[in-house]
PDB file of N, CA, C and O in Angstrom:
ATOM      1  N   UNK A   1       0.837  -1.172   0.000  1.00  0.00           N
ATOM      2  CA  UNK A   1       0.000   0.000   0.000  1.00  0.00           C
ATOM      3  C   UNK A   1       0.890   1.245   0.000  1.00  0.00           C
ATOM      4  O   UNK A   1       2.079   1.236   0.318  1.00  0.00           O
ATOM      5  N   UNK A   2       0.177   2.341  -0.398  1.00  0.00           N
ATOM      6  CA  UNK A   2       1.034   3.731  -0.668  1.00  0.00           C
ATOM      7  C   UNK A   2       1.736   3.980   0.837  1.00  0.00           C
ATOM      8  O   UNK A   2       2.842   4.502   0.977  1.00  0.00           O
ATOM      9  N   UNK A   3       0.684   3.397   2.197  1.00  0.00           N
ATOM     10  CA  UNK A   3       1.463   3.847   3.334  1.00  0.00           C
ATOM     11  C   UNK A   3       2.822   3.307   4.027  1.00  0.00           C
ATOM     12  O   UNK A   3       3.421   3.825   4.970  1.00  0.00           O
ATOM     13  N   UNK A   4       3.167   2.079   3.280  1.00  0.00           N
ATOM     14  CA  UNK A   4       4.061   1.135   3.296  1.00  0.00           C
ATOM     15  C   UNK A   4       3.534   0.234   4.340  1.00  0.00           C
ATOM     16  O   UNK A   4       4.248  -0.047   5.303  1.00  0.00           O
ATOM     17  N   UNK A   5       2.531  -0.163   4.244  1.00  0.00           N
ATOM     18  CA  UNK A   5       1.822  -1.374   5.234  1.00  0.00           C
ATOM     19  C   UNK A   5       1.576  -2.674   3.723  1.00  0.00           C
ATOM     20  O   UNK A   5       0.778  -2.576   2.791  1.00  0.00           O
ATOM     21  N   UNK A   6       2.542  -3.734   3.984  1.00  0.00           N
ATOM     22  CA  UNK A   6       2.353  -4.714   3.516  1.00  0.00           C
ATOM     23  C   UNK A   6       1.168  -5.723   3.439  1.00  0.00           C
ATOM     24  O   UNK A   6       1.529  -6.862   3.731  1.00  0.00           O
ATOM     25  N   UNK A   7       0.211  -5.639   3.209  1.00  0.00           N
ATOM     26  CA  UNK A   7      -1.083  -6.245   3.403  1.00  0.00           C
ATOM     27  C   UNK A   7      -1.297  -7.531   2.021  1.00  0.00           C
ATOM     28  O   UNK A   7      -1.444  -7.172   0.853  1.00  0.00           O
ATOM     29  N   UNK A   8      -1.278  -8.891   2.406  1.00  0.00           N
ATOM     30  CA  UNK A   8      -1.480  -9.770   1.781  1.00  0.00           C
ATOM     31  C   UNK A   8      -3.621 -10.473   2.308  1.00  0.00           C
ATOM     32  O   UNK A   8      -4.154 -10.980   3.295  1.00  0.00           O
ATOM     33  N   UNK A   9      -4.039 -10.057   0.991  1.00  0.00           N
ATOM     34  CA  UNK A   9      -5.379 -10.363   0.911  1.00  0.00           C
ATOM     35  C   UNK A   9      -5.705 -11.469   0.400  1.00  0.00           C
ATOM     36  O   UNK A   9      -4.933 -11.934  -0.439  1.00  0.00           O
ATOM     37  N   UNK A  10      -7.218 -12.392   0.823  1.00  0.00           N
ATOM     38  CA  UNK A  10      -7.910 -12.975   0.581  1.00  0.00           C
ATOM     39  C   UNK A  10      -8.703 -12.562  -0.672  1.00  0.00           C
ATOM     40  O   UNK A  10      -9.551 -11.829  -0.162  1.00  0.00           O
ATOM     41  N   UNK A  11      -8.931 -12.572  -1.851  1.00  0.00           N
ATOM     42  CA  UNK A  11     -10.042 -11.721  -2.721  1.00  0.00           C
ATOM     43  C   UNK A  11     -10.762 -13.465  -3.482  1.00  0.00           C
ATOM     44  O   UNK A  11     -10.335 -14.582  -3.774  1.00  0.00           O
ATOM     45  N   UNK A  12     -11.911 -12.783  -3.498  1.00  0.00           N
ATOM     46  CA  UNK A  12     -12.880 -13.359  -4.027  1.00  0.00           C
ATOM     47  C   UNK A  12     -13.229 -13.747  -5.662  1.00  0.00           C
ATOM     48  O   UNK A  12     -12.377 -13.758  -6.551  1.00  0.00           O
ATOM     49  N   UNK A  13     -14.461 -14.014  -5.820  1.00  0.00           N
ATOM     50  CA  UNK A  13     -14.071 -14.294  -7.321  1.00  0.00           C
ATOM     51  C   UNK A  13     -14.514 -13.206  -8.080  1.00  0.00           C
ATOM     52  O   UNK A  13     -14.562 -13.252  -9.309  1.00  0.00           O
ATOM     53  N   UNK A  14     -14.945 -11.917  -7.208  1.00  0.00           N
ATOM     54  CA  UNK A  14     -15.407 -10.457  -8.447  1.00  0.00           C
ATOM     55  C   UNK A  14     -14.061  -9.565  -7.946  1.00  0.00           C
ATOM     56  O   UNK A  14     -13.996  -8.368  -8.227  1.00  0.00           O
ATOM     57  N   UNK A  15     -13.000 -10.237  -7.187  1.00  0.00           N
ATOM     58  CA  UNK A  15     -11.926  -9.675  -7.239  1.00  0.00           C
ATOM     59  C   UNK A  15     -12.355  -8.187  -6.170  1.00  0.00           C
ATOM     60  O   UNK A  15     -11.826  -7.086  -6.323  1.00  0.00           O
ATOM     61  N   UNK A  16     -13.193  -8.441  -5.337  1.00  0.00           N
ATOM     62  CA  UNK A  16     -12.917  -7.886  -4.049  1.00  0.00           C
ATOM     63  C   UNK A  16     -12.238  -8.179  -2.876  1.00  0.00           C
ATOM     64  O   UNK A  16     -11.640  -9.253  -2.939  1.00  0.00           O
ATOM     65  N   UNK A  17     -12.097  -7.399  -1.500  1.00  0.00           N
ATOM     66  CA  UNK A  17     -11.479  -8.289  -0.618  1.00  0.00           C
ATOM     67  C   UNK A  17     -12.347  -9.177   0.533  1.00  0.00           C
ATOM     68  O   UNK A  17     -13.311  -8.772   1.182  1.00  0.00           O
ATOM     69  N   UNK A  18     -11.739 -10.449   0.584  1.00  0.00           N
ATOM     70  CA  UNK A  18     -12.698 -11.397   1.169  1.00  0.00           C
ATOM     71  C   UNK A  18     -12.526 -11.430   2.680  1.00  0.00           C
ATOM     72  O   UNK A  18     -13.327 -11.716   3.571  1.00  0.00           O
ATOM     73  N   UNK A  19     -11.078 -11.006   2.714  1.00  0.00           N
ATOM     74  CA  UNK A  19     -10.053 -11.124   4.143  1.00  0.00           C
ATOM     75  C   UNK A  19      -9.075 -10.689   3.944  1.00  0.00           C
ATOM     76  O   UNK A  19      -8.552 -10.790   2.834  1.00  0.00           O
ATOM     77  N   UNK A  20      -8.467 -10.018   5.028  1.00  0.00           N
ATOM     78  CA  UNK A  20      -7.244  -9.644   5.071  1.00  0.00           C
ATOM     79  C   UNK A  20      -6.291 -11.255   6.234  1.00  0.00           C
ATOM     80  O   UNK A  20      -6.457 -11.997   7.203  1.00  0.00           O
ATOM     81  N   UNK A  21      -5.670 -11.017   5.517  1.00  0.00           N
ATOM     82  CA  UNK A  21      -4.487 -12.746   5.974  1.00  0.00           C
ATOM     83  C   UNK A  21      -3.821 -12.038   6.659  1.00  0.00           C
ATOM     84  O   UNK A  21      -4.184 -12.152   7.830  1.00  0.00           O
ATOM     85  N   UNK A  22      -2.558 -10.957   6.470  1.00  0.00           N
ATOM     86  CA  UNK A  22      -1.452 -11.077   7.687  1.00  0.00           C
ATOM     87  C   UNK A  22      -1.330  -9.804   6.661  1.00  0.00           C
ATOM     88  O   UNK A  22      -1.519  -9.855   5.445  1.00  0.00           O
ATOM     89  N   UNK A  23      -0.839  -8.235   7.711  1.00  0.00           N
ATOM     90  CA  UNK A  23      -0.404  -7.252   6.999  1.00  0.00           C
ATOM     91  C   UNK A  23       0.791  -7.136   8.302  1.00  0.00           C
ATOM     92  O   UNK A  23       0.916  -7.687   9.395  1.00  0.00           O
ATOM     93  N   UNK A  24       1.640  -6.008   7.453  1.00  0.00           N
ATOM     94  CA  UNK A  24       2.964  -5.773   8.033  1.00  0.00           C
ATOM     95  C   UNK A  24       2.712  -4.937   9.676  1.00  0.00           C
ATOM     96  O   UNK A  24       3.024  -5.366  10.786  1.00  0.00           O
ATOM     97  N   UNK A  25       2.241  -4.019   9.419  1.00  0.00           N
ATOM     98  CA  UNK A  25       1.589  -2.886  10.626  1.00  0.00           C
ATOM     99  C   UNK A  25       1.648  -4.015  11.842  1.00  0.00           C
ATOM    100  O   UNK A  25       2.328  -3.961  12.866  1.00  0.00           O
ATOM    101  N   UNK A  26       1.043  -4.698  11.562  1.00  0.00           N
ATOM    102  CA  UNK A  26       0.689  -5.236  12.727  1.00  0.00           C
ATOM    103  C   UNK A  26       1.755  -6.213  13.369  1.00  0.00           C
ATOM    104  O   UNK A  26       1.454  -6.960  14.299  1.00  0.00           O
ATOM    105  N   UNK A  27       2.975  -6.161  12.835  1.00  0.00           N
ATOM    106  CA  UNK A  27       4.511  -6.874  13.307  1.00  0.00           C
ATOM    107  C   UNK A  27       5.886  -5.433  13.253  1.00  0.00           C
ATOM    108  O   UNK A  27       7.073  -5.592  12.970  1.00  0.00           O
ATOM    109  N   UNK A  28       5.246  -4.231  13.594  1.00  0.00           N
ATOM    110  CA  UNK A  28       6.544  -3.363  13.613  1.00  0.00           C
ATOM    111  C   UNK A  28       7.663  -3.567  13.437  1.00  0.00           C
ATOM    112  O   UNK A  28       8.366  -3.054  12.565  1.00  0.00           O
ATOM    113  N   UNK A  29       8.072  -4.585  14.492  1.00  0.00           N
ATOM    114  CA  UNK A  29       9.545  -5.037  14.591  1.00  0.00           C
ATOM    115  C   UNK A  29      10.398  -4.332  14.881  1.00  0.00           C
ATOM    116  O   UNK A  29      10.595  -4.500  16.085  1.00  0.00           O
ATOM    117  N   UNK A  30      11.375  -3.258  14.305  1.00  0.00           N
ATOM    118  CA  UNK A  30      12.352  -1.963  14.169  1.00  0.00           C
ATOM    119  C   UNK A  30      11.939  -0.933  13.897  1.00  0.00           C
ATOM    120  O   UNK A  30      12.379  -0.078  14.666  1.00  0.00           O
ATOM    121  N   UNK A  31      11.072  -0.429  12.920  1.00  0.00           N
ATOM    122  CA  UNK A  31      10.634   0.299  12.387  1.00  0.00           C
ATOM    123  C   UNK A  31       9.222   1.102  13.245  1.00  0.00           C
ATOM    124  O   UNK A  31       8.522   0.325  13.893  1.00  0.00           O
ATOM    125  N   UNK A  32       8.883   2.340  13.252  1.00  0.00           N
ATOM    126  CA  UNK A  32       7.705   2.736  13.229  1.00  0.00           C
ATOM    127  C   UNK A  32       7.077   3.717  12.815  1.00  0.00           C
ATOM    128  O   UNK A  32       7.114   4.760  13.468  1.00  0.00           O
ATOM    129  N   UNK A  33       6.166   3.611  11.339  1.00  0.00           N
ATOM    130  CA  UNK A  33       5.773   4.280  10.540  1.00  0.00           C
ATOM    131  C   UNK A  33       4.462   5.185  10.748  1.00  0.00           C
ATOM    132  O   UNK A  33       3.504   4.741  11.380  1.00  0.00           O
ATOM    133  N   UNK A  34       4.462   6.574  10.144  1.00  0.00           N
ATOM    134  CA  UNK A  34       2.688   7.113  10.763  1.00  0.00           C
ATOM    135  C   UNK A  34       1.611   5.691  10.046  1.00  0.00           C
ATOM    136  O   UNK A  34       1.728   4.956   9.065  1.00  0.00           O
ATOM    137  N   UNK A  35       0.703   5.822  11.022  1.00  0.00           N
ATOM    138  CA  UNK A  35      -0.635   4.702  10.959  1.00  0.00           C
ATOM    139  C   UNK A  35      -0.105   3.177  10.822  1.00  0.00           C
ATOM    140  O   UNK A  35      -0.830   2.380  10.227  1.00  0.00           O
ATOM    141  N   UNK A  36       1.153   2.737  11.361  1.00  0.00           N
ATOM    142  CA  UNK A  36       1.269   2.122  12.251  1.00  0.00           C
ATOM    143  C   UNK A  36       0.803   1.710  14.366  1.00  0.00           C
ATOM    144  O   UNK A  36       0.873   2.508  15.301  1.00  0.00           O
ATOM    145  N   UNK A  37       0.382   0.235  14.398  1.00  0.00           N
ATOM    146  CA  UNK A  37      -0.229   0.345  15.640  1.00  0.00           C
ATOM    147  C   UNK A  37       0.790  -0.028  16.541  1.00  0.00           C
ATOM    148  O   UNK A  37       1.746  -0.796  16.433  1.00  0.00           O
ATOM    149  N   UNK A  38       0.200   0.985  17.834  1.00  0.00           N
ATOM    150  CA  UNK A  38       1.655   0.544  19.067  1.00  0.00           C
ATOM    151  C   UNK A  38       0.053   0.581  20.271  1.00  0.00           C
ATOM    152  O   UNK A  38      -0.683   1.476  20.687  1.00  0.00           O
ATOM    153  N   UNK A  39       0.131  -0.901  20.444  1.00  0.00           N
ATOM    154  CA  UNK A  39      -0.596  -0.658  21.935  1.00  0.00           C
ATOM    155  C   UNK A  39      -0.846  -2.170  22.351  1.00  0.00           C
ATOM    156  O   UNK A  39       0.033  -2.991  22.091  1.00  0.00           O
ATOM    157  N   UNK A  40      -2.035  -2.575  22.999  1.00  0.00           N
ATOM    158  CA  UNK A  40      -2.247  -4.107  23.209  1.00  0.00           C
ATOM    159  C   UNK A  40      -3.903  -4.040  22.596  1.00  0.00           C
ATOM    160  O   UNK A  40      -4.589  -3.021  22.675  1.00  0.00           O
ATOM    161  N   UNK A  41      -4.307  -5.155  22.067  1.00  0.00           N
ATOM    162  CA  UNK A  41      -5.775  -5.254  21.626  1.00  0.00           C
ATOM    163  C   UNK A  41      -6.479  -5.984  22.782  1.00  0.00           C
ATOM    164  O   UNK A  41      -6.491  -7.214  22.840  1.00  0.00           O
ATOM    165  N   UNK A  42      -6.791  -5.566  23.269  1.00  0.00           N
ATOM    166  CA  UNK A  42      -7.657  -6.048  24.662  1.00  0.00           C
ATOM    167  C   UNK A  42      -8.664  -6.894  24.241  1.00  0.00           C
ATOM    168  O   UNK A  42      -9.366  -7.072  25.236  1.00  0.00           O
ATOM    169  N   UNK A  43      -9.037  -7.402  23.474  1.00  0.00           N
ATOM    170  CA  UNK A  43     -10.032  -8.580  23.255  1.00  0.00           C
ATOM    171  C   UNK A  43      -8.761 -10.313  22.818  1.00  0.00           C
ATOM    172  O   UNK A  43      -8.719 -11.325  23.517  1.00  0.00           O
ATOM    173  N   UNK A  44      -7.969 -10.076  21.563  1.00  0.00           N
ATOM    174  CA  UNK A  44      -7.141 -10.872  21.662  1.00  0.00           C
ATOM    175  C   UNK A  44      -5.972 -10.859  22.154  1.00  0.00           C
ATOM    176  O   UNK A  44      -4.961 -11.488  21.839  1.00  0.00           O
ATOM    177  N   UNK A  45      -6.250  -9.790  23.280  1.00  0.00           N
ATOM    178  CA  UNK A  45      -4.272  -9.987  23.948  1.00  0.00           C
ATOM    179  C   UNK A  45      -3.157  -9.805  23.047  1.00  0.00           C
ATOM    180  O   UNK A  45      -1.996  -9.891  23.447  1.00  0.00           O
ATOM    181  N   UNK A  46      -3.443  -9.571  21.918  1.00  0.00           N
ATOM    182  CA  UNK A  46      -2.387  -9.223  20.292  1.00  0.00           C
ATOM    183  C   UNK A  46      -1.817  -8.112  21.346  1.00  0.00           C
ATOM    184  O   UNK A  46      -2.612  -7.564  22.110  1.00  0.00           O
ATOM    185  N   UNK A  47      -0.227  -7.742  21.379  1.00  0.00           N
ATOM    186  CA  UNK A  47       0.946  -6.262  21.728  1.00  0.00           C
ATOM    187  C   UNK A  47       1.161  -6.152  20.462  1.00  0.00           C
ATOM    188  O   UNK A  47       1.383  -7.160  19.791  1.00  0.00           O
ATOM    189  N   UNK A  48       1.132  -4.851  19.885  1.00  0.00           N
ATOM    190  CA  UNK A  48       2.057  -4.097  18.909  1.00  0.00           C
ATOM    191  C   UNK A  48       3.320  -3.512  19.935  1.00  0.00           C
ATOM    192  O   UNK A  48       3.121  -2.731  20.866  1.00  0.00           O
ATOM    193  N   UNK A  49       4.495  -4.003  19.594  1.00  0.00           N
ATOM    194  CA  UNK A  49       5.915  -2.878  20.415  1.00  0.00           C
ATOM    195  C   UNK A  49       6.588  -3.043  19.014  1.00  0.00           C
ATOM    196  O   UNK A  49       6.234  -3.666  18.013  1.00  0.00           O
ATOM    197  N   UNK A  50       7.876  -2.133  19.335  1.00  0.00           N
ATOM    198  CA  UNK A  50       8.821  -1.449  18.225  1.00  0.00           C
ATOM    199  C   UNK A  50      10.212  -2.152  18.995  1.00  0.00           C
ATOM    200  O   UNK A  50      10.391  -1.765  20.150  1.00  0.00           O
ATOM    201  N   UNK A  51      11.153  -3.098  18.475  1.00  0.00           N
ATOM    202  CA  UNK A  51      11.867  -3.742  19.132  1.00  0.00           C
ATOM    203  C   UNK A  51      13.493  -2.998  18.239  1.00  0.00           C
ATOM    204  O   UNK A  51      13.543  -2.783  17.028  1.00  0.00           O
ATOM    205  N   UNK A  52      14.890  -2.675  19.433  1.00  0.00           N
ATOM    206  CA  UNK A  52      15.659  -2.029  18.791  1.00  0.00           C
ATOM    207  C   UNK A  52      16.335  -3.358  18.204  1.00  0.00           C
ATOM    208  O   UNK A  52      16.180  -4.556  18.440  1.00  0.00           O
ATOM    209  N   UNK A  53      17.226  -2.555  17.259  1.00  0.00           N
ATOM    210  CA  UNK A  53      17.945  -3.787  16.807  1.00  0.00           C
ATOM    211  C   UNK A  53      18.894  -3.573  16.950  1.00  0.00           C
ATOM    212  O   UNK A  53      19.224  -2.388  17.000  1.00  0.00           O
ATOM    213  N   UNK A  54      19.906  -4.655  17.101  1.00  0.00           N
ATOM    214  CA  UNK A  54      21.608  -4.597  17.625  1.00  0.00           C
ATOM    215  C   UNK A  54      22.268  -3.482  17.121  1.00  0.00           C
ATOM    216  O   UNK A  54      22.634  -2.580  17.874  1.00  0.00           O
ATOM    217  N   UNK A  55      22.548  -3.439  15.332  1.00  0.00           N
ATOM    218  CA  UNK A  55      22.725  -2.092  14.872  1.00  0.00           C
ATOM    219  C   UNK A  55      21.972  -2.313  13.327  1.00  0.00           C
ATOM    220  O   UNK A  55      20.924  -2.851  12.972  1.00  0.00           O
ATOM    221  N   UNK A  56      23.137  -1.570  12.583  1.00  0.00           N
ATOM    222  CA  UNK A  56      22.569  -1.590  11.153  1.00  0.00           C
ATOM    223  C   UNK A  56      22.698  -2.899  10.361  1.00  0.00           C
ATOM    224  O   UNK A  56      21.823  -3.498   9.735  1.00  0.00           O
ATOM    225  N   UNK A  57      24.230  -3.256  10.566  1.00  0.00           N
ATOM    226  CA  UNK A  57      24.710  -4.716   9.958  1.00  0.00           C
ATOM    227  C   UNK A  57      24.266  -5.712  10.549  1.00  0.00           C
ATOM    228  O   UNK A  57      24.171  -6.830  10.042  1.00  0.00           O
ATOM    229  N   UNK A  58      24.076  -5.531  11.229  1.00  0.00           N
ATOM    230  CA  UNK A  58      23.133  -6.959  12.350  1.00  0.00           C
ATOM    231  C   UNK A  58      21.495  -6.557  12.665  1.00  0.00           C
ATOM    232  O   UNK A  58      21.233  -5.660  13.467  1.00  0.00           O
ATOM    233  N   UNK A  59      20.723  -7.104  12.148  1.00  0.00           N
ATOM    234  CA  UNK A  59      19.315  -6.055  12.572  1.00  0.00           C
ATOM    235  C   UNK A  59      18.421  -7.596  13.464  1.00  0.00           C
ATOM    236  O   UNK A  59      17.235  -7.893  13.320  1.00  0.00           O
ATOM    237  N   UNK A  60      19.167  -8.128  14.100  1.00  0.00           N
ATOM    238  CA  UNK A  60      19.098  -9.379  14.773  1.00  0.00           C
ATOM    239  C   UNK A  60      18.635  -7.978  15.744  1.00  0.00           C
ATOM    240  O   UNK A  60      19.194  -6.881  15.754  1.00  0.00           O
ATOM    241  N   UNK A  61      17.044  -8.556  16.792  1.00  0.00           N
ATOM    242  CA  UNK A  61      16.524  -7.802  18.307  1.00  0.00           C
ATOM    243  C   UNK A  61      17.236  -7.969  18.871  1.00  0.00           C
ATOM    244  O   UNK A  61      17.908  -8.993  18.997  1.00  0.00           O
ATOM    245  N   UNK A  62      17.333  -6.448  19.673  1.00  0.00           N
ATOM    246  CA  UNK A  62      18.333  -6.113  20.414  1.00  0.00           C
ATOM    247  C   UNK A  62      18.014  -6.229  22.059  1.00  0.00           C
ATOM    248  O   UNK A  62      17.395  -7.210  22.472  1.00  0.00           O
ATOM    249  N   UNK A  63      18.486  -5.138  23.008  1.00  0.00           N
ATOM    250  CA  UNK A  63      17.795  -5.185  24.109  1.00  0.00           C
ATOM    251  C   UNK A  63      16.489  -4.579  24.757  1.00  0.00           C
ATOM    252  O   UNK A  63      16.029  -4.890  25.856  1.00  0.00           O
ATOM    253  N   UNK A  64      15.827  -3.378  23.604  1.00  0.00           N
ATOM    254  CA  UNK A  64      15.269  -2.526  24.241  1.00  0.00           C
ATOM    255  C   UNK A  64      14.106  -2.544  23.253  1.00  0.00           C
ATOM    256  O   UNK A  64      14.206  -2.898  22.078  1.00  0.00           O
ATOM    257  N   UNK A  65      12.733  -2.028  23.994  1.00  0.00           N
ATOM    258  CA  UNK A  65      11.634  -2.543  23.414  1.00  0.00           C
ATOM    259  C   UNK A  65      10.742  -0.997  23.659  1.00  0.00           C
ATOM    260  O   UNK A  65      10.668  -0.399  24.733  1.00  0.00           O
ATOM    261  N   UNK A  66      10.186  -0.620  22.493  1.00  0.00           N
ATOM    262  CA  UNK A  66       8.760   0.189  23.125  1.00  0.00           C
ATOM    263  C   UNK A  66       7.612   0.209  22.950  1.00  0.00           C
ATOM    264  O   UNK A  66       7.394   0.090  21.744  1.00  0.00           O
ATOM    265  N   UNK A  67       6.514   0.318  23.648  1.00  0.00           N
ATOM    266  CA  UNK A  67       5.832  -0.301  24.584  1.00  0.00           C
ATOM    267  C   UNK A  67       4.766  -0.014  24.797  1.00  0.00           C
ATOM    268  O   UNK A  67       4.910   1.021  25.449  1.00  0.00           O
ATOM    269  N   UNK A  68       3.187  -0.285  24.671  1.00  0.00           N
ATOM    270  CA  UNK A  68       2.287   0.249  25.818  1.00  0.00           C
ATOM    271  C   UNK A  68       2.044  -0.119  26.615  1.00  0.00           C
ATOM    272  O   UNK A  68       1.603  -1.251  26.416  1.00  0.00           O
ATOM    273  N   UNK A  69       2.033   0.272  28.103  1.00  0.00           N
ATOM    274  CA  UNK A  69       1.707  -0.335  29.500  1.00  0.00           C
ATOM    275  C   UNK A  69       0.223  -0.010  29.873  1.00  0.00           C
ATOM    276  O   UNK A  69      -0.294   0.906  30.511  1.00  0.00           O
ATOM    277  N   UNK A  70      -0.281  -1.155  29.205  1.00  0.00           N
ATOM    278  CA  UNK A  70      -1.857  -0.758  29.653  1.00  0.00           C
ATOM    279  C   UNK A  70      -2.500  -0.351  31.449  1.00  0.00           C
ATOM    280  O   UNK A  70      -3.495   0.253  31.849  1.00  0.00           O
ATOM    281  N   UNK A  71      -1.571  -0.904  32.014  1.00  0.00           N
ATOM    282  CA  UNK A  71      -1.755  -0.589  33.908  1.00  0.00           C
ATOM    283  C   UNK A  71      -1.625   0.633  33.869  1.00  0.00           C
ATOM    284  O   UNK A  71      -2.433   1.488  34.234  1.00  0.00           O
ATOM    285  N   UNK A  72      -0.560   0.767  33.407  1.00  0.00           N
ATOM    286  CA  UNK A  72      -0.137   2.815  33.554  1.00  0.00           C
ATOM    287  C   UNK A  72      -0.549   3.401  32.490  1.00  0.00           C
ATOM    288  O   UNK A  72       0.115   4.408  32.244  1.00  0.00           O
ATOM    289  N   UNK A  73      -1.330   3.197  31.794  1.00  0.00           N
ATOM    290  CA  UNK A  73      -1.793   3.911  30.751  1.00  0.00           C
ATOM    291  C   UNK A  73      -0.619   4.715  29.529  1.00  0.00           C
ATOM    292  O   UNK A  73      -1.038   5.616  28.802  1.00  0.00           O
ATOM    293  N   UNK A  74       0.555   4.332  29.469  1.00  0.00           N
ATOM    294  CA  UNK A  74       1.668   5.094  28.725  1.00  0.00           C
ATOM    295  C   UNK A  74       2.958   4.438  28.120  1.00  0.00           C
ATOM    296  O   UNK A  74       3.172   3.232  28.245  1.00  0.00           O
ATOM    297  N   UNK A  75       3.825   5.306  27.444  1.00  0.00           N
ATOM    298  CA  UNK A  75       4.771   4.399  26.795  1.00  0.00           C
ATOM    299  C   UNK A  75       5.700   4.051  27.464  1.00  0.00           C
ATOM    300  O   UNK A  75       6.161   4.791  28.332  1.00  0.00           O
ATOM    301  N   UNK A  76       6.152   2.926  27.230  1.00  0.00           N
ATOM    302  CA  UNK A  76       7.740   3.319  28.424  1.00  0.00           C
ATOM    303  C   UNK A  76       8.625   2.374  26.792  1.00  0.00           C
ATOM    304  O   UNK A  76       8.306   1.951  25.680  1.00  0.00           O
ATOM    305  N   UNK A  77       9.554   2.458  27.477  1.00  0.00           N
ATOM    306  CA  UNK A  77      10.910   1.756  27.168  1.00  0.00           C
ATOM    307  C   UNK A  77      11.508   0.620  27.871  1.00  0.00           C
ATOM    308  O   UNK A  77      12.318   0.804  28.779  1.00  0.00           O
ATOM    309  N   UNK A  78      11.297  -0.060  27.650  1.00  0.00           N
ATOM    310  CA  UNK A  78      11.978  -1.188  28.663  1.00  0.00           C
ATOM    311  C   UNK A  78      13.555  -1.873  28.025  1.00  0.00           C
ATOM    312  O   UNK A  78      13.951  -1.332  26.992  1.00  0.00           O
ATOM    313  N   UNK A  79      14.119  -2.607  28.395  1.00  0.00           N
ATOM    314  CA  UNK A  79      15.611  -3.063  28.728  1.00  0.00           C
ATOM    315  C   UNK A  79      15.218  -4.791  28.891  1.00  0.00           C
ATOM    316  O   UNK A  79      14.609  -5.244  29.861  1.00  0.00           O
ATOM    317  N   UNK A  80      15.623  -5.466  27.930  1.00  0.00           N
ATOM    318  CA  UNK A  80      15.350  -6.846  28.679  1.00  0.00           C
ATOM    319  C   UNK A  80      14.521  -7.186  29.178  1.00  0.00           C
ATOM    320  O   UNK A  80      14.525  -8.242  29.811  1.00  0.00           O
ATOM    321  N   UNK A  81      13.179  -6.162  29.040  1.00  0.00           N
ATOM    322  CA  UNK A  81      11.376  -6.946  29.482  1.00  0.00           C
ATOM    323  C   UNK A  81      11.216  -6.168  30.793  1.00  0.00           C
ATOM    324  O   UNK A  81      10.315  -6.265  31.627  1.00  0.00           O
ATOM    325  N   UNK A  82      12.492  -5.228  30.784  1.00  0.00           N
ATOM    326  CA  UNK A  82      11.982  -4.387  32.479  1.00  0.00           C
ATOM    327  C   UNK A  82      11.706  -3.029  32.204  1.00  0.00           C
ATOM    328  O   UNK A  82      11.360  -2.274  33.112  1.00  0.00           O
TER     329      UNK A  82
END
């Protein structure tokens, strides 16, 4: 898509969409783009976080993660899950 959200669809046979299968948005990983999601979905427990990566040549997850803390209502940063 123009927003750079990778979206692989289900389409039907008049070539509408039937389902959406698995789009990118919803696996951040390193990256975080506008209308990208960062929070937790409170019905399926699904987290969107933004995970750093070691550096550029290695983009293997690193230590530090960000975050919504639904208890505290806000973002944090965590270190190793703390």
């Amino acid at each position: 898509m123009d927003s750079g959200n990778f979206v692989l669809k289900e389409i039907d046979g008049n070539g509408s969409t039937k389902n959406v299968l698995w789009q990118s948005f919803d696996h951040p990983e390193f990256v975080l783009l506008p209308g990208m999601k960062l929070g937790v979905n409170k019905k399926s427990g699904m987290s969107w976080l933004v995970k750093a990566s070691i550096s550029r040549a290695k983009p293997a997850s690193g230590s530090f993660t960000l975050e919504w803390e639904p208890r505290e209502g806000q973002l944090v940063i965590k270190r190793q899950g703390q």
